[in-house]
DOMAR-947680 format. One line per field, with one value per residue: residue number from 0; residue in one letter; x, y, z of N, C-alpha, C in turn. Coordinates in steps of 0.2 Angstrom, whole numbers, m for minus. Each point is the difference from the previous one (the first is absolute). Layout:
<pts>
pos: [NUM  ...]
code: [A  ...]
nxx: [X  ...]
nyy: [Y  ...]
nzz: [Z  ...]
caxx: [X  ...]
cayy: [Y  ...]
cazz: [Z  ...]
cxx: [X  ...]
cyy: [Y  ...]
czz: [Z  ...]
</pts>
This chain:
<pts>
pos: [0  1  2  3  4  5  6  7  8  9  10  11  12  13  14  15  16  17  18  19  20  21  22  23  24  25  26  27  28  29  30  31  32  33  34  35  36  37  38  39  40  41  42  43  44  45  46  47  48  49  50  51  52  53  54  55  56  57  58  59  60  61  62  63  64  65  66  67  68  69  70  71  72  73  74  75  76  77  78  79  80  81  82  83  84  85  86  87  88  89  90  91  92  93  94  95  96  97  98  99  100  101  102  103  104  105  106  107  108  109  110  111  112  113  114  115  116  117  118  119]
code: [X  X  X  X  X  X  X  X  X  X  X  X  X  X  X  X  X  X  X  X  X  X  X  X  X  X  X  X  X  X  X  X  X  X  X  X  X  X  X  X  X  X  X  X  X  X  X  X  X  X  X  X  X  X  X  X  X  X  X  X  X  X  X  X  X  X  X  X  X  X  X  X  X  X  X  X  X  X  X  X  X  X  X  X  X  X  X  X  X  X  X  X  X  X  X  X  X  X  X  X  X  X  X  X  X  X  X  X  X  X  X  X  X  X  X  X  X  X  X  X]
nxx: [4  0  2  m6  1  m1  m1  m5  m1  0  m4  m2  1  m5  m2  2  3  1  m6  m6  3  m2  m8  4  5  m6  m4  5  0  m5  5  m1  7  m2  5  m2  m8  3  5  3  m4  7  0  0  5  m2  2  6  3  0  4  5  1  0  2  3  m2  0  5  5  2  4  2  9  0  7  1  4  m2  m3  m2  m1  m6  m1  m6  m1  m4  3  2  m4  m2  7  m1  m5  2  6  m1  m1  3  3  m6  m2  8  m1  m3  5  5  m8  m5  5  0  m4  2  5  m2  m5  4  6  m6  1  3  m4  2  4  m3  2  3  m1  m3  5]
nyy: [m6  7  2  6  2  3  6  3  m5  0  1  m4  m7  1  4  m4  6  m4  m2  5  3  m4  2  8  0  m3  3  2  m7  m2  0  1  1  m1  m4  0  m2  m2  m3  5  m5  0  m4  m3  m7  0  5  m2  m3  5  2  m5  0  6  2  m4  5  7  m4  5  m4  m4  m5  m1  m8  1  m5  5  1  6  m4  8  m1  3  1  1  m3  0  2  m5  m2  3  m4  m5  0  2  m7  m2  3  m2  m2  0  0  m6  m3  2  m3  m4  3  0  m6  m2  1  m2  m7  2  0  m3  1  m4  3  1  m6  7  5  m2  7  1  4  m5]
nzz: [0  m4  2  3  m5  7  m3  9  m3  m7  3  4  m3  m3  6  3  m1  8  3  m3  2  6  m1  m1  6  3  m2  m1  4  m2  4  11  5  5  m2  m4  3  4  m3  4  5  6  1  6  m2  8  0  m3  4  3  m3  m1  8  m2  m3  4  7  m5  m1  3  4  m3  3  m2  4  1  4  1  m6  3  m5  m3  m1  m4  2  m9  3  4  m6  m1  10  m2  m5  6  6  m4  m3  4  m1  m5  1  4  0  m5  5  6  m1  0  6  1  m3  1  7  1  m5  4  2  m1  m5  m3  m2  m4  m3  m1  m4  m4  4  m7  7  m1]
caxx: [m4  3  m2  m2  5  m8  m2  1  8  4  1  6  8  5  m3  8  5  8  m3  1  10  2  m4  2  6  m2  m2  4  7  m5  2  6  2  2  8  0  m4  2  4  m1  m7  m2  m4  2  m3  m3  m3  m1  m3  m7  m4  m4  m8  m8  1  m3  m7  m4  2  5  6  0  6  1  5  6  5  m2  m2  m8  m1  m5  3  m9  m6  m6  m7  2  m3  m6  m5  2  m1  m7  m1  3  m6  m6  2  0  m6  1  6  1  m9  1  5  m1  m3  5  2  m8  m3  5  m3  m5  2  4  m1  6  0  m1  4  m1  3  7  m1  4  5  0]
cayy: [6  3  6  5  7  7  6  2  m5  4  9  1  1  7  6  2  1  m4  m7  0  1  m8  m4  2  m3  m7  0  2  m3  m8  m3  3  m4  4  2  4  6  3  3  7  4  6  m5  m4  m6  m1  4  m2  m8  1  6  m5  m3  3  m2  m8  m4  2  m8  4  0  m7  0  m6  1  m3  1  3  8  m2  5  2  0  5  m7  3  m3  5  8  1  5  6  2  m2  7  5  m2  4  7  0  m2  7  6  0  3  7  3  m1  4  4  2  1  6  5  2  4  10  3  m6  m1  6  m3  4  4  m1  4  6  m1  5  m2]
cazz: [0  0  7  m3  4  m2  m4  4  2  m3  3  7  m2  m3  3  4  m4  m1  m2  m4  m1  m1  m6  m7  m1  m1  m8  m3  2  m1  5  4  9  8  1  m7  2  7  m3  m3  3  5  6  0  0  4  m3  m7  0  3  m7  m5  1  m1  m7  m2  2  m2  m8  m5  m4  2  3  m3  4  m4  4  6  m3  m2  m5  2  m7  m1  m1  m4  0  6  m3  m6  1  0  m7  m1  3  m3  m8  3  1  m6  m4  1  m4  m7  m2  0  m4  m6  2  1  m9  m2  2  m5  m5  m1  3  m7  m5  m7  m5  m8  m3  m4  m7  3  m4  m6  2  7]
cxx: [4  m1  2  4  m3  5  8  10  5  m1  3  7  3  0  8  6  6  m4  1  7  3  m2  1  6  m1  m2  6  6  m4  1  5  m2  m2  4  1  m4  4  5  m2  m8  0  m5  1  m3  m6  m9  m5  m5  m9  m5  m1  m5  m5  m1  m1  m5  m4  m1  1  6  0  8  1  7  4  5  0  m2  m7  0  m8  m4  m10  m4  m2  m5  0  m5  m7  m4  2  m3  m6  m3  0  m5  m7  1  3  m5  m2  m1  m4  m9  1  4  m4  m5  4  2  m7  m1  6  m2  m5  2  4  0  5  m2  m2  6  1  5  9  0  7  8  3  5]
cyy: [6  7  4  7  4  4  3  m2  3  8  1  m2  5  4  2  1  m4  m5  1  0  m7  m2  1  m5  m9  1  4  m5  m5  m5  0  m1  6  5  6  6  3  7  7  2  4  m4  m6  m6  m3  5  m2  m6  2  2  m6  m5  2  1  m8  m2  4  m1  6  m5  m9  m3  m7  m1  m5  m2  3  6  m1  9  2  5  4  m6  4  2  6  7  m3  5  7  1  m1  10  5  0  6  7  1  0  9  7  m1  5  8  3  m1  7  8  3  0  9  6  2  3  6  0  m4  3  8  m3  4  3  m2  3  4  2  6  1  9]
czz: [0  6  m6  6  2  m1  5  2  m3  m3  6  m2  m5  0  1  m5  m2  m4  m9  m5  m2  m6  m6  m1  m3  m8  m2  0  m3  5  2  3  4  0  m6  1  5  m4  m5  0  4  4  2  m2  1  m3  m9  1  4  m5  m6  5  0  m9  m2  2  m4  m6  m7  1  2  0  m2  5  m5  5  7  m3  m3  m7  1  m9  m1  1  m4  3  7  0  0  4  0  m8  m1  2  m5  m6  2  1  m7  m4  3  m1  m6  m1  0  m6  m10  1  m2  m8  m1  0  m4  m7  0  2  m6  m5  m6  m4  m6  m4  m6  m9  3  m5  m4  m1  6  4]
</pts>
């Protein structure tokens, strides 16, 4: 059975900016350590490893152990309630933004256009 993410989950893990910081670093790497994020974050280890627990329980990120190294890598699927969310607020924009050139057109309709004058 697959668990469904709520919405609320992955709003609160990316609320936070180191969190987030981390998560650009994971989609940018395809896949990385602890020890890597840790490096040149300005936070500690400890730190890094707490920010990918709430990022995998909010099923953005998924982890692959190899050894004594556990890789940490995007879950696609992670975003959908942030895109399900966003879709609905698209549909939207698009009613107003069609509204908006509707209503343009009738305040400045097209010029008909003239013979060109032979003297210029």
């Amino acid at each position: 059975m697959t668990e469904t993410i709520p919405f609320d989950a992955v709003m609160r893990a990316l609320a936070d900016p180191t969190r987030r910081a981390v998560y650009e670093r994971i989609v940018r790497a395809s896949e990385i350590t602890v020890a890597d994020l840790t490096r040149h974050s300005g936070v500690s280890q400890g730190a890094v490893s707490q920010h990918l627990k709430s990022l995998k329980t909010a099923g953005l990120v998924a982890e692959r152990p190899e050894g004594r190294k556990v890789y940490y890598r995007v879950e696609p699927k992670g975003l959908a309630p942030l895109v399900d969310w966003m879709s609905l607020y698209g549909v939207f924009w698009r009613d107003r933004f069609d509204d908006l050139r509707a209503l343009l057109k009738d305040i400045d309709p097209p010029e008909p256009s003239s013979p060109k004058d032979p003297n210029p």
